[in-house]
C-alpha positions, -999 to 999 in steps of 0.1 A, spaced: -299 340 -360 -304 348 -322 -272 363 -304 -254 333 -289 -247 356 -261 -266 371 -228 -255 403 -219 -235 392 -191 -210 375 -220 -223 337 -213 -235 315 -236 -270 316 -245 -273 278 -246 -311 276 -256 -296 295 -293 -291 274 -321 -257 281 -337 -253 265 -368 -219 260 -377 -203 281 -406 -170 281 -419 -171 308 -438 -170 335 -416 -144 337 -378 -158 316 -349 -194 333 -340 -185 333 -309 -180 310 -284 -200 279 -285 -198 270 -252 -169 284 -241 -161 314 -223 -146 346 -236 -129 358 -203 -97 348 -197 -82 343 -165 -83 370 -142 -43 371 -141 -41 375 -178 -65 405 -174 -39 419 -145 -12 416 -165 -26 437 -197 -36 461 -173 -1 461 -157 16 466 -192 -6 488 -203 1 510 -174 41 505 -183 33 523 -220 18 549 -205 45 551 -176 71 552 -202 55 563 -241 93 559 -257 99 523 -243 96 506 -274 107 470 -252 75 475 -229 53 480 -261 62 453 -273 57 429 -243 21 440 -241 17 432 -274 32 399 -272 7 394 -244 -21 408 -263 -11 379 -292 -5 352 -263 -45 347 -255 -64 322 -265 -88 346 -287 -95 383 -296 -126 395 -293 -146 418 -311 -175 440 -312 -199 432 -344 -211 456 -362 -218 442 -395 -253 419 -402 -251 382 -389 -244 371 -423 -213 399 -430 -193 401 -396 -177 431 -393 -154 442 -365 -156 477 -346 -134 503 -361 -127 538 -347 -115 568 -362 -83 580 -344 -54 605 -349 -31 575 -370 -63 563 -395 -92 540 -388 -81 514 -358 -101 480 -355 -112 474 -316 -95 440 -306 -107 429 -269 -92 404 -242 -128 398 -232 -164 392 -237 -166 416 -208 -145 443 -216 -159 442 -252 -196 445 -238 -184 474 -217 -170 493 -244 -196 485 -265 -221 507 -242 -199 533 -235 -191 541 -266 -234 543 -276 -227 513 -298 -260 497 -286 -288 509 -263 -282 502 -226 -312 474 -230 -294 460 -256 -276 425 -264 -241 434 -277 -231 413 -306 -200 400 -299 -174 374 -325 -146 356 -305 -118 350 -337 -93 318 -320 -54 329 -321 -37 332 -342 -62 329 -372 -71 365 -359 -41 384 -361 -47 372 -406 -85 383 -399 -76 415 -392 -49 425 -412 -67 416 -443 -88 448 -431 -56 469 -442 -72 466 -475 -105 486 -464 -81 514 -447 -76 502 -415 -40 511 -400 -36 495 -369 -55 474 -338 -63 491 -304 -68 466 -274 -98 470 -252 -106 504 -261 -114 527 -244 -100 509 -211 -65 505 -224 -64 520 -260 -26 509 -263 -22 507 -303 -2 489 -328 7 494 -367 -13 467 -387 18 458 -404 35 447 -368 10 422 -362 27 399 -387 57 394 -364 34 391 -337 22 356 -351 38 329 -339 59 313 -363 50 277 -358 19 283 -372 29 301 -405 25 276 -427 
């Protein structure tokens, strides 16, 4: 299957994207993966809170419940078309999974970490709230230990296991 995506992150509407259910969202079909540019501003503002104050567990957790508030998460694919599989890096706590708050910002870290040749399309999988947050704590199995968010422009972290509260609860069924 072509990427559904041009390498500015909009759809590539003359793709075929057959619809599959057994797999997260691949990606967008027709909708964009960038949220507003205030929701982007106030990550960044967060983020810079953590790293203002490392020990204020209550600014933590307002990014993250930000992080949890968008629409989508999305990810960098690095598993075949037919075997989706999220972008995982090694870091000091264990293996972290790369969640992003945009098409963009995914793309971005996607070349600068040599994930793909400058040329290259990035393959990206946009995962609809909060079906994500179960997507990628069923990773804990494989090793994974936590999420990072928009890596390596952020790279605020959090425990898998504190995803779970991040959920909203209206949902759980």
């Amino acid at each position: 299957m072509k990427n559904p995506f041009r390498r500015d992150g909009s759809p590539n509407d003359d793709s075929p994207n057959p619809e599959r259910t057994d797999v997260p969202e691949q990606p967008n079909q027709g909708r964009t993966l960038e949220p507003a540019p205030e929701v982007l501003a106030e990550l960044d503002a967060l983020n810079e809170a953590c790293r203002a104050a490392p020990d204020d567990i209550d600014a933590q957790i307002r990014l993250w419940r930000a992080v949890a508030a968008l629409d989508r998460w999305v990810f960098i694919n690095r598993g075949p078309e037919d075997n989706p599989r999220p972008y995982a890096l090694a870091a000091q706590p264990g293996n972290l999974i790369g969640i992003y708050s945009s098409g963009k910002r995914a793309q971005e870290a996607a070349y600068a970490n040599g994930l793909v040749p400058p040329d290259a399309t990035v393959s990206l999988l946009a995962v609809p709230m909060p079906a994500a947050i179960d997507w990628v704590r069923s990773f804990g199995e494989h090793g994974v230990v936590g999420v990072t968010i928009d890596y390596p422009r952020l790279g605020a972290w959090c425990p898998l296991q504190n995803l779970a509260g991040l959920r909203p609860t209206d949902t759980q069924g």
